[in-house]
C-alpha positions as CSV (number, residue, x, y, z in Angstrom):
1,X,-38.1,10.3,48.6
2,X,-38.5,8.5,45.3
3,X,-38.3,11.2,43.4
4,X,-34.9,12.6,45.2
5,X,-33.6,8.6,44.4
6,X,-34.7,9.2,40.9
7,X,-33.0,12.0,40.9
8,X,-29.7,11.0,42.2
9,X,-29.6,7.6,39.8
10,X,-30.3,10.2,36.7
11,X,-27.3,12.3,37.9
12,X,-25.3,8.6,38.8
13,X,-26.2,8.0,34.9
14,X,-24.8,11.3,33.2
15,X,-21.4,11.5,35.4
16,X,-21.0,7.8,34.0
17,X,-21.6,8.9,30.6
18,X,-19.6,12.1,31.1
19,X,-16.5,9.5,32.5
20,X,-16.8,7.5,29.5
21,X,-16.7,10.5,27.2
22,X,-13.4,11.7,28.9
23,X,-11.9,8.1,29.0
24,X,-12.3,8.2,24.6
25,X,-11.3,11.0,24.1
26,X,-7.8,10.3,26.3
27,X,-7.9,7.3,25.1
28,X,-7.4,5.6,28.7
29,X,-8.2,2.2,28.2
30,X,-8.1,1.3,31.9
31,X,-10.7,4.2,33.1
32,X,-12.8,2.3,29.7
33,X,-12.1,-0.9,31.2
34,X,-13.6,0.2,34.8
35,X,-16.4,1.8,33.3
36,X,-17.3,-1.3,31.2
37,X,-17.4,-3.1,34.6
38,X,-19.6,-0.5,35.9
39,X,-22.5,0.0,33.9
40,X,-25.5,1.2,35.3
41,X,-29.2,0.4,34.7
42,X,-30.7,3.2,32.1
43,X,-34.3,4.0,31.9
44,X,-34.2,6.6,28.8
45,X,-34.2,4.7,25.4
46,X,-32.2,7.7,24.6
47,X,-29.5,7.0,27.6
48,X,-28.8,3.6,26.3
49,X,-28.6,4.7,22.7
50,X,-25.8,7.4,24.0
51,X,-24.1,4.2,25.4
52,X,-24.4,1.8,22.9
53,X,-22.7,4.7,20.8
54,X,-20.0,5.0,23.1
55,X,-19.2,1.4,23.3
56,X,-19.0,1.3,19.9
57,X,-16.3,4.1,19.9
58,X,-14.1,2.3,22.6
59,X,-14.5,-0.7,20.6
60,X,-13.0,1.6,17.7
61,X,-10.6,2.6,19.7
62,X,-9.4,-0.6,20.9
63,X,-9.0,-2.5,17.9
64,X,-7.4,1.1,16.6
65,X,-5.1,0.4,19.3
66,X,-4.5,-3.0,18.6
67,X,-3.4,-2.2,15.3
68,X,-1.4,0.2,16.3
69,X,0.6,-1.9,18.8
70,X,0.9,-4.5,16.1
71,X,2.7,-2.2,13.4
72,X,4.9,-0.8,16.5
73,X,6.0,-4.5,17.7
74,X,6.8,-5.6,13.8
75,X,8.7,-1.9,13.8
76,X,10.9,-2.6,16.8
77,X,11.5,-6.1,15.6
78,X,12.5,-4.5,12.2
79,X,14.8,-2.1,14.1
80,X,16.1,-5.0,16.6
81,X,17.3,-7.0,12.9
82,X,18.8,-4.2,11.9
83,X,21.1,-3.3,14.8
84,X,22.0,-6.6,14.9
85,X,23.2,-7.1,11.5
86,X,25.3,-3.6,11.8
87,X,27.4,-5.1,14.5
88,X,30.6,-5.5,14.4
89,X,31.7,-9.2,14.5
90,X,34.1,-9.2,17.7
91,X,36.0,-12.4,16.6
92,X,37.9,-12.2,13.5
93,X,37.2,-15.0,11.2
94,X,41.0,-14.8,9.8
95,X,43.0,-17.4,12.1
96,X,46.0,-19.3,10.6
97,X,46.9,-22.3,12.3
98,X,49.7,-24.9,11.1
């Protein structure tokens, strides 16, 4: 019985790892997210040096990320000033009154 428990917490252990590995490499922050709030208890010095290693590559990611949606929001603002100053000014600035 304990050994079939150890067994199934072992396989519990590498289908989390295996998750995480697929959430990096999609980069799906929310299946990182889940998993963060999910971490189980490892017993193999080795299994928490696989996740420490992990974690450190979402954190990667997510300041990568960040970075990323930074440069695209000061883009679209750059774009948004642009447009703008391309319009045509609808009311014409040339009125004559006596």
């Amino acid at each position: 019985m304990f050994l079939e428990s150890l067994m199934l917490h072992g396989k519990k252990l590498q289908m989390w790892i295996n998750k995480f590995k697929v959430a990096l490499i999609q980069k799906d922050t929310d299946s990182i997210n889940a998993l963060l709030d999910e971490v189980p208890n490892f017993s193999k010095k080795e299994d928490v040096k696989q996740a420490m290693f992990l974690m450190q590559e979402a954190a990667t990611l997510l300041y990568t990320l960040q970075d990323d949606i930074t440069l695209a929001k000061k883009q679209i603002k750059q774009n948004i000033n642009f447009l703008g100053s391309t319009l045509a000014s609808s009311v014409s600035s040339f009125n004559i009154k006596s």
